[in-house]
N, C-alpha and C positions, 0 to 999 in steps of 0.2 A: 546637678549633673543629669544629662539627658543623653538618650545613644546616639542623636544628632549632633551633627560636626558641621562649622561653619566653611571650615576648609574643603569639607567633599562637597556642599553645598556647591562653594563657588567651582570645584574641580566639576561637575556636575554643568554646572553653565558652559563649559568646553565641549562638553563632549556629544550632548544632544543636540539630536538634528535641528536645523535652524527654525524647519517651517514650524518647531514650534516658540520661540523666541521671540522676545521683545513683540510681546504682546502691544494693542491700544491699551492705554490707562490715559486719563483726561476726564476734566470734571464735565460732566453736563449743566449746564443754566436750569433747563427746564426741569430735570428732574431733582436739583438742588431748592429750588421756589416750591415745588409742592413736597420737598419735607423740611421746609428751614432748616436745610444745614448743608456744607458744602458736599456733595458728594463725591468721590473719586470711583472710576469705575475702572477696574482689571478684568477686559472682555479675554476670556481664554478658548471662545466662541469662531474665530476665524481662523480653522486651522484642515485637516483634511479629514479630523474625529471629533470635530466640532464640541472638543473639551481639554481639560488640561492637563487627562492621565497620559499623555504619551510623553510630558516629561520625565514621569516617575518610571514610564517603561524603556524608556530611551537609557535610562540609568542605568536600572536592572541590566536588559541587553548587552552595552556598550563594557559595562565590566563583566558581564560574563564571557562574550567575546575576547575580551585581553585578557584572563587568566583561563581560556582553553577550557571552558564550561562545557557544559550540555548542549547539542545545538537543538533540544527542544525543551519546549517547555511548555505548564498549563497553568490556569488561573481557575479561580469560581470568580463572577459576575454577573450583574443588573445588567451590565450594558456597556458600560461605557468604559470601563476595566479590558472587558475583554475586547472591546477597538483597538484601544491602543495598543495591546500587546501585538494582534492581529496586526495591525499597518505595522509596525515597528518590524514586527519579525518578519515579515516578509520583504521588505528592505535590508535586513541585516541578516539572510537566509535561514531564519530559526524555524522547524515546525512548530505549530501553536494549536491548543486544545481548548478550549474553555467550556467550563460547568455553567451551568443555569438555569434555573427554575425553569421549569415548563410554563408558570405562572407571567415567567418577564416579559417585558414590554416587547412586543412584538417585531415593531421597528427595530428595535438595537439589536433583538436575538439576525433579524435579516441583515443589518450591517455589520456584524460579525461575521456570519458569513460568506458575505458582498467581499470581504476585506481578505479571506481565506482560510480562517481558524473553523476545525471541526468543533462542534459544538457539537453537545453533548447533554440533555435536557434532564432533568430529574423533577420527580416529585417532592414539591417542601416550597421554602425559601433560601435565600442566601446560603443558610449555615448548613442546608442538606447537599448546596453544592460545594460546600464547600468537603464537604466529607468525602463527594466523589473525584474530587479534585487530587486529594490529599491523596484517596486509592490511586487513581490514575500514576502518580508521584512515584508510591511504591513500585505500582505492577510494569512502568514502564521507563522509569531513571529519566523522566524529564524534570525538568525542574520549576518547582514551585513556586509561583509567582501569588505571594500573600499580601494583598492591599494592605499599607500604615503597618505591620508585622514586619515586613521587606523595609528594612530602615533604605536602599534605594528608592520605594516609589514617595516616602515621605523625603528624602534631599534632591529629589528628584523637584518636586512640588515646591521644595523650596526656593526655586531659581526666582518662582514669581516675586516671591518679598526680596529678591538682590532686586529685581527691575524697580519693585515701586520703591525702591531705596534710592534711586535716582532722582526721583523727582526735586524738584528744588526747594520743597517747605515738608513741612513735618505731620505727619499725622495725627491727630488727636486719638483717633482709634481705628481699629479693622475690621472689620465682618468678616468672618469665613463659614463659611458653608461648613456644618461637619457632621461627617456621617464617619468613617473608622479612625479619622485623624489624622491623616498625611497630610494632609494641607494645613490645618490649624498647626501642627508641631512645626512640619518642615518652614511654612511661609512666617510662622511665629519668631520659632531661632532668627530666621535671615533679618526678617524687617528689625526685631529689637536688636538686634546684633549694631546696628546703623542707627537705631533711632532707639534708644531706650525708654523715652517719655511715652511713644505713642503702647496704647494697650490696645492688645491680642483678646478681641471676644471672639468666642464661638457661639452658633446659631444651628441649633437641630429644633425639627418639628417636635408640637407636641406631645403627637402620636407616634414618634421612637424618637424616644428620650436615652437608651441606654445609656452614651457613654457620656451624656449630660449630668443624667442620675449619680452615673459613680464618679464622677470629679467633686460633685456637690456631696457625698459619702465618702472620698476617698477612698475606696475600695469597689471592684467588682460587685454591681449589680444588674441583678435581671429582670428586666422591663418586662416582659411580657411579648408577645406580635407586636409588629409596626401595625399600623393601617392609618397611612400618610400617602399622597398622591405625590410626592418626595423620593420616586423609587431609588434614585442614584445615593439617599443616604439614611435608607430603611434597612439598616443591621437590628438586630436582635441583640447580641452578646458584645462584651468590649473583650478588648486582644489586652492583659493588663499593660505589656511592656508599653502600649502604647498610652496606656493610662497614665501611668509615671512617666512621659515625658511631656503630656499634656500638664500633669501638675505644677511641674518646672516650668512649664514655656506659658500657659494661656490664664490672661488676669481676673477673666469672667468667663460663665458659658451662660448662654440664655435660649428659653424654648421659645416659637410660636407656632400661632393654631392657624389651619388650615384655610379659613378665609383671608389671613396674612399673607398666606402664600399665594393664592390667588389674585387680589388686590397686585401683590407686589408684581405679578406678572403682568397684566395689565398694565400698571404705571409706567416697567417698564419698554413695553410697548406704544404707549401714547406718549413718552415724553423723549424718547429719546428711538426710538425704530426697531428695537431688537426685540427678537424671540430666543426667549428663554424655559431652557426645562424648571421644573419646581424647584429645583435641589442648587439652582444658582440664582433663587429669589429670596434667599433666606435673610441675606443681608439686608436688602430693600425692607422685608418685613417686617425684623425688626426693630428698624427703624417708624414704622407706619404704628408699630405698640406701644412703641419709649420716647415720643417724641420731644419730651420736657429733656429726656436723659442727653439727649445728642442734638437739641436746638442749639444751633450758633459755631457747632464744630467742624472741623473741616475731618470727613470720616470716608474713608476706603472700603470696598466691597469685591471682591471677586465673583463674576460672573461666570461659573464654571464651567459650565455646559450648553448645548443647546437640542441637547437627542430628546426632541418631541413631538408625538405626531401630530399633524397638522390639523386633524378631527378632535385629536384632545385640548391642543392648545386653544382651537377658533372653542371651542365651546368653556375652555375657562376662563379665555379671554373676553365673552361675552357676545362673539360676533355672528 
């Protein structure tokens, strides 16, 4: 048993806005030849937040709206958390706040507020915004917008595995990027719901390993600081409720190291045209470390993001 539901899943596919729907998915040639195995790619990359939390915020929203919620609300985010909510509510009239390190990526703290969410900076990481989040919550009756904890931004996420349940052959396996877990649980439930052969791995860096650590423990462990060039899935601590539905939904979880991630950007930039942030090369990676695991198979990857800055990317990209 898991708090995710197949049925809001699909009720979830109604309700959010379309620009972000029915993504590209389609295998590439070129990037299938240089890892021997079929690749499938889920670009979530062409959208107006050039990633794929505005499903999970479209969700949140969309029901808060129909049962006469809060018309504001706040988040803690790296980035790309706090876009989404930002474009979302300001299409759907919500005021929007979001927390985040003073430390975050500078580009996404500026498209947050490109978008119109007051941001709000704090000293720490993640988990310090997230404390100022929570106050914020208190001291002013918006409401709480908590990445993979929000069972909406994880059924939200999970629209992607309805789409790649479309496709007309089966997958052998998935890569999903995982940093709190929305994706891996929500996209996990949809795609085995449709296809129970294909297995759900997840893929976090090295260098935050949290909620990799406690699947492989089964229980709440703490990692330690990230320090991963993987900002969009550098948590600290795991949310457990999201732990236990990762037990139920995901077949494996696997780490890789930092020159994976780099490589994997690269590759996919030279073989197929797209620029991608760290944190939706995860798949590609590891793929480039297991390639005996996944020779010959026909394997899905989610390309989740692309908030990179163009000084960071040209220099990991080697240009």
């Amino acid at each position: 048993m898991t708090r995710l539901s197949l049925s809001r899943i699909e009720e979830s596919y109604r309700i959010i806005d379309q620009v972000f729907l029915n993504t590209p998915q389609y295998s590439c040639p070129h990037l299938s030849n240089a890892l021997g195995c079929r690749v499938i790619l889920k670009v979530e990359t062409l959208n107006p937040i050039r990633c794929f939390k505005g499903r999970g915020t479209e969700t949140v929203l969309a029901r808060l709206g129909a049962n006469d919620g809060p018309k504001s609300v706040v988040c803690a985010s790296a980035g790309n958390l706090g876009q989404a909510l930002a474009y979302c509510g300001k299409k759907r009239g919500f005021e929007v706040t979001v927390a985040a390190s003073a430390a975050a990526n500078p580009l996404k703290i500026q498209r947050m507020k490109a978008l119109g969410a007051t941001v709000i900076l704090v000293e720490g990481q993640i988990e310090e915004a997230l404390e100022a989040a929570i106050a914020h919550s208190r001291e002013t009756g918006a409401f709480l917008v908590e990445d993979s904890k929000n069972i909406d931004t994880c059924e939200g996420a999970g629209t992607i595995g309805l789409e790649l349940a479309k496709l007309p052959f089966i997958f052998d396996s998935i890569l999903i990027s995982l940093g709190a877990g929305a994706m891996a649980t929500g996209i996990g439930l949809a795609l085995k719901s449709y296809s129970p052969r294909t297995k759900v791995l997840s893929v976090q860096p090295q260098n935050a390993p949290a909620l990799t650590r406690s699947y492989f423990a089964g229980e709440v462990v703490d990692s330690g600081p990230p320090r991963t060039i993987a900002d969009g899935v550098a948590g600290r601590y795991t949310i457990p409720e999201v732990l236990a539905d990762m037990l139920e939904i995901v077949d494996d979880a696997l780490l890789v190291e930092e020159k994976s991630i780099v490589e994997a950007m690269r590759l996919l930039y030279k073989c197929c045209g797209l620029v991608v942030e760290p944190a939706a090369a995860l798949g590609v990676a590891s793929i480039l470390e297991n390639p005996n695991r996944f020779r010959g198979q026909t394997v899905a990857t989610v390309l989740c993001g692309s908030n990179v800055a163009p000084e960071d990317f040209a220099k990991w990209a080697g240009f």
